[in-house]
N, C-alpha and C positions, 0 to 999 in steps of 0.2 A: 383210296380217296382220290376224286379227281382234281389231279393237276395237271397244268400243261406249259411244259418248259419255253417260254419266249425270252429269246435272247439273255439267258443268262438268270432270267426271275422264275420263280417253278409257283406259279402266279395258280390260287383255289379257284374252282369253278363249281358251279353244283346247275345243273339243267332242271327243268319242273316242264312236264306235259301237260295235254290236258289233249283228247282224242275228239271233243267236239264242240261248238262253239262258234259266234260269230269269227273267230279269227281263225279259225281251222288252216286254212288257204294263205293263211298273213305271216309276215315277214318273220322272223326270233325278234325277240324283245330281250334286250339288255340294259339291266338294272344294274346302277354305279350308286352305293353305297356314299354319305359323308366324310368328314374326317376323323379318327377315331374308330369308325361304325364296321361293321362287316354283311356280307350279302344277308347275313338274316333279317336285318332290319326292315327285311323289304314283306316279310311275314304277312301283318294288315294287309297290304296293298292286292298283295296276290288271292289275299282270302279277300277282297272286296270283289274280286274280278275282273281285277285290270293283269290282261295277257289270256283273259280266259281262249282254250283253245288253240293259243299259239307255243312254241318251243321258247321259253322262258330262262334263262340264263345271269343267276346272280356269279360278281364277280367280288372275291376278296382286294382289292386292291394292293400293290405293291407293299409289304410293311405293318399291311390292317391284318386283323381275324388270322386265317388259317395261311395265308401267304407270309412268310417268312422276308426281314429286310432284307435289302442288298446291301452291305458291309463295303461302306468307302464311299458310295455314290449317294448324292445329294436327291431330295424327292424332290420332283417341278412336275406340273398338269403336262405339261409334253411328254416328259419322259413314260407317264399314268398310262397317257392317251396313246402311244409309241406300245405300250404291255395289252390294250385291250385290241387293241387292230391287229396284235400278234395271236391274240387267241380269236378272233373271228376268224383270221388267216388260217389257223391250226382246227378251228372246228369247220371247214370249209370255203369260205370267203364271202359268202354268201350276205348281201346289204341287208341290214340288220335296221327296228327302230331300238334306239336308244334313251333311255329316260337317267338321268344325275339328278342329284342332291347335293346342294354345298358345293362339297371339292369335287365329288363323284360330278357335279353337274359341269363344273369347270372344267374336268376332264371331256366329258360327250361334248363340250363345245369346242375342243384340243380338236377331238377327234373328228368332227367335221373339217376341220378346217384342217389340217394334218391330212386325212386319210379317208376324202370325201366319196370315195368310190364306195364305204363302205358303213355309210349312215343311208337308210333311206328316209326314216323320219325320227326328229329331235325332241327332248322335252326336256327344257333345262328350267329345275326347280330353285330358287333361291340362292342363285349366284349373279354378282355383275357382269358388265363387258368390261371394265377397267374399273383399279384396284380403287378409286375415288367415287364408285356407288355405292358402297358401305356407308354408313353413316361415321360421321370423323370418331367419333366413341369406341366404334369397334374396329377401325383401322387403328386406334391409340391403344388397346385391349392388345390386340393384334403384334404392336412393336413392343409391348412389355412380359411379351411372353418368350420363351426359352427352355430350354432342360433343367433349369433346375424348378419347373413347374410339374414336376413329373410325380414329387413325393404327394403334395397338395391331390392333384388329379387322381391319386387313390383310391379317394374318397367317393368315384363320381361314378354312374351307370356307365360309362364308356370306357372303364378299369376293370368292371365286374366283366362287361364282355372280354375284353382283352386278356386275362388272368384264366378264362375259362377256356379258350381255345386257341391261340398262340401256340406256337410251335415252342418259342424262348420266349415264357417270361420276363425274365431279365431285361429283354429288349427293348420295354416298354418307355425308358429315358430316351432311347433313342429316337423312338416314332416321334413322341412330344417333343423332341430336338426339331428333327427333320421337318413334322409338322410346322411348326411353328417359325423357321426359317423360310419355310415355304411362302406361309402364310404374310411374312416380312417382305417379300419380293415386289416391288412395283409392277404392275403388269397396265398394259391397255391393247383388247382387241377389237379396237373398234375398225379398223382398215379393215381386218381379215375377215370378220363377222359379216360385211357388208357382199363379200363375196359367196359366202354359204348358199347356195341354192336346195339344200334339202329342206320342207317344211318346216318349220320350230314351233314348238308352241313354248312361251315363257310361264311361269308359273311365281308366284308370289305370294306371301300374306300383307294382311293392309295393315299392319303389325310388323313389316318385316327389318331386317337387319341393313337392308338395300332401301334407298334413298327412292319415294316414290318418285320422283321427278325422273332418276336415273332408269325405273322402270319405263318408263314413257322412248325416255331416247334409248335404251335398248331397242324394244317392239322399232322406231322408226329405223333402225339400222338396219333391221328384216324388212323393211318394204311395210312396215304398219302404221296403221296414223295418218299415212301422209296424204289421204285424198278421201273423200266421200266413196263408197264402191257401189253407189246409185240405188236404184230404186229395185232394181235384179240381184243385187251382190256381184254384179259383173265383174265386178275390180275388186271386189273383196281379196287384201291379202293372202296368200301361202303362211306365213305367220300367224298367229295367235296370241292376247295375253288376258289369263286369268291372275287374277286380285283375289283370293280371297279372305272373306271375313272371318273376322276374329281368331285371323292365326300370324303365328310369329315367324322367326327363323326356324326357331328349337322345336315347336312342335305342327311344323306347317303338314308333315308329313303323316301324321293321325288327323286330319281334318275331314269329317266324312264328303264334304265335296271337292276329294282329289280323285278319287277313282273315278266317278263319272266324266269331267271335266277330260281326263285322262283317257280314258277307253273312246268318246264322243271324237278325240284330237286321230289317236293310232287308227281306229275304220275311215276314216274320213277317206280313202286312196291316195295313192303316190305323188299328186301332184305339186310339182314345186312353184319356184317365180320363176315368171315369164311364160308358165302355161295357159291354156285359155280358162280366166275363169278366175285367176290367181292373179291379178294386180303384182305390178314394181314399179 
């Protein structure tokens, strides 16, 4: 099975081809999975044909699916984002675009700002920049959770996957510990976020978990929003942000206009802020 030992995590990978296609020529695409979730989830997305033609790369995250915890060490989106820049580095180095979900998204945004040499374009689906664009409900959700929410979560689609491929079952308190400690942590990037110069496109439901207001001053900390881009699109951001309808947190990811939205952001070419064309 492939794995690849970074630093101490023996972190699942699985690669998906495709020999023709508009991406043929285009960057790997890495798919970061939520929390709970593991690289299959990304199933739909791939059979919609987003990645068609390019070398495609789901990762189990630290602790999720087929990657085994690490025993003593606490889970943070750095340390995440610290384990996938180790497997870019081990499958080549080569700038990769990157797409997250949730936590997975939280991480590819780790991971520019960490390890920018090694994003060339971002898609971050349904995460904030700082821990107060949740809506206070589910930052409160958020503090009353812990391990011993572990037996409860049995019961749910994100146990059935867990119990099915996990190395140690058993572990499964643990990820719901770790998780959810994670989850506890105050976090704000909004300093570091404004220095990203890889494209992003943000991604949301109008339905989401994330405060739309907070969508808004996201997209502005990428350079979006903040000026008319004229009658050419001269000034038209590097940024992107798609809204869309009638989806939530929990299932923004089966929405059938995420693939297009998606595939439309990755061809677009490598240009970042401050290029011609790209408005800051």
């Amino acid at each position: 099975m492939p794995y690849a030992d970074v630093d101490g995590v023996s972190l699942y990978f699985e690669e998906h081809a495709s020999a023709t296609g508009p991406g043929a020529d285009g960057a790997p695409l890495v798919l970061l999975h939520g929390g709970f979730g593991a690289g299959e989830m990304f199933a739909p997305l791939l059979a919609a044909g987003v990645g068609e033609g390019r070398r495609v790369i789901t990762v189990d995250l630290r602790g999720h699916g087929r990657t085994p915890d690490v025993a003593g060490l606490p889970m943070t989106v750095e340390a995440l984002a610290d384990d996938v820049a180790g497997l870019l580095r081990h499958l080549g180095g080569e700038a990769a675009d990157v797409l997250g979900y949730s936590l997975g998204a939280g991480t590819a945004m780790r991971l520019a700002i960490q390890h920018p040499g090694l994003v060339r374009r971002l898609v971050v689906v349904s995460m904030p920049a700082r821990r107060t664009g949740w809506f206070p409900e589910v930052t409160a959700q958020m503090d009353m959770m812990d391990e011993g929410a572990a037996e409860a979560m049995k019961q749910s689609p994100m146990y059935e996957l867990y119990a099915r491929i996990a190395p140690r079952v058993e572990d499964w308190p643990t990820l719901v510990g770790k998780v959810a400690a994670m989850n506890r942590r105050d976090f704000d990037w909004s300093a570091e976020i404004t220095g990203v110069t890889a494209p992003v496109l943000l991604v949301f439901g109008d339905g989401d978990a994330v405060r739309p207001a907070h969508m808004v001053e996201f997209f502005g900390l990428l350079g979006g929003g903040l000026k008319d881009p004229g009658w050419d699109g001269g000034d038209r951001p590097a940024a992107r942000l798609a809204v869309l309808p009638g989806a939530t947190h929990y299932d923004l990811m089966l929405s059938p206009l995420l693939p297009p939205a998606v595939r439309a952001f990755l061809d677009d070419g490598p240009a970042g802020r401050g290029e011609p064309g790209h408005g800051r």
